[in-house]
C-alpha positions in Angstrom: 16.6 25.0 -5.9 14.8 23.5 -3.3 15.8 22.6 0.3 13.8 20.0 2.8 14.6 19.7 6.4 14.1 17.1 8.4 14.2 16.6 12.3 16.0 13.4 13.5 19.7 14.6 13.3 21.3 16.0 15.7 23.5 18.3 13.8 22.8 19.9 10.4 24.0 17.5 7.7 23.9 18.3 3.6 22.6 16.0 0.9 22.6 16.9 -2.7 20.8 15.9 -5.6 21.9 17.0 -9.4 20.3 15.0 -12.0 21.5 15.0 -15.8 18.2 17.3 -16.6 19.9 19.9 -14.7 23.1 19.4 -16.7 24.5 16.6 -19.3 28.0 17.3 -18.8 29.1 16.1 -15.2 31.2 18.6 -15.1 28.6 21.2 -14.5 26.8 18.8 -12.2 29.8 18.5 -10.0 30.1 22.5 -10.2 26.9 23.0 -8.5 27.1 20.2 -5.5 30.8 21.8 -5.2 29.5 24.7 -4.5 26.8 23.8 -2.5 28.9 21.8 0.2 31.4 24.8 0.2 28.6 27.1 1.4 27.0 24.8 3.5 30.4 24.3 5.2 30.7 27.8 5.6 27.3 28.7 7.6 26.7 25.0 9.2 27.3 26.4 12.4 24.6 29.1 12.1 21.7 26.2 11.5 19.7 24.3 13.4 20.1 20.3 13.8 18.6 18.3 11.1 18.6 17.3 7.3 19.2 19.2 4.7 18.6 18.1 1.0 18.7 20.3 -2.1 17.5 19.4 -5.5 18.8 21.2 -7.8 16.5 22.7 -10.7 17.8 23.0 -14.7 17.8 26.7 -14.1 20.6 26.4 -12.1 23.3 24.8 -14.4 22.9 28.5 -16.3 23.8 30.5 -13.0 27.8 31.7 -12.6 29.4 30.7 -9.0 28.2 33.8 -7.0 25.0 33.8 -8.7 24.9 30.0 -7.4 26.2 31.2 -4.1 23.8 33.8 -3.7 20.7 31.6 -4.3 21.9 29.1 -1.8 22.7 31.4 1.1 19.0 32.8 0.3 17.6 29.2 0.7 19.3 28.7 3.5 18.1 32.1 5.3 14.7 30.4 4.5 15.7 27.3 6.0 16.7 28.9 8.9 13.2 30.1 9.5 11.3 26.7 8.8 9.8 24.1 11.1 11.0 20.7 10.9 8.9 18.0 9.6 7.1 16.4 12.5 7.4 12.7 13.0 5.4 10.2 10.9 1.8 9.4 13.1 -1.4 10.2 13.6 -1.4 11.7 17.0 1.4 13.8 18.9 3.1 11.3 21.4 1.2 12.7 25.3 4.2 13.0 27.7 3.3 10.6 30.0 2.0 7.5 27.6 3.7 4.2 28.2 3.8 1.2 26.2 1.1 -1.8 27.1 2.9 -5.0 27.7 2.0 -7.4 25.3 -0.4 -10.0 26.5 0.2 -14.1 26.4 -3.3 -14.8 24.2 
């Protein structure tokens, strides 16, 4: 599983992504993003503001529940831990830059 978080929201929101190379049967598919939004339910108020998006990886349509679970909670813990992606630009924005008006040419 993978996890990328993102700076722009204000609280910590969940997106998932299970494709049918993970598992055929939607079934399974809808097993793992269960599970996933259960645990992220359950420590959302432990993480810092942003995005979080998990892919999940074909491996992970072999795992049980608290194997699932576990690996999650472990990604998270990471998460935790990670910067957020800075803005798109080339330069950091200087505290006191304004805009130039635009001129009538």
């Amino acid at each position: 599983m993978f996890a990328h978080v993102r700076a722009e929201a204000k609280e910590p929101r969940l997106g998932v992504a299970v494709s049918k190379k993970v598992d055929k049967r939607a079934v399974g598919r809808n097993r793992i993003k269960r599970i996933a939004r259960d645990v992220f339910r359950r420590e959302r108020h432990r993480l810092p503001p942003g995005d979080y998006v998990l892919i999940a990886q074909p491996g992970a349509a072999a795992l049980d529940n608290p194997a699932l679970r576990t690996q999650w909670l472990q990604l998270l813990e990471k998460a935790r831990s990670l910067k957020p992606t800075a803005p798109a630009g080339t330069m950091p924005a200087s505290p006191d830059a304004r805009e130039r008006p635009a001129t009538d040419s």
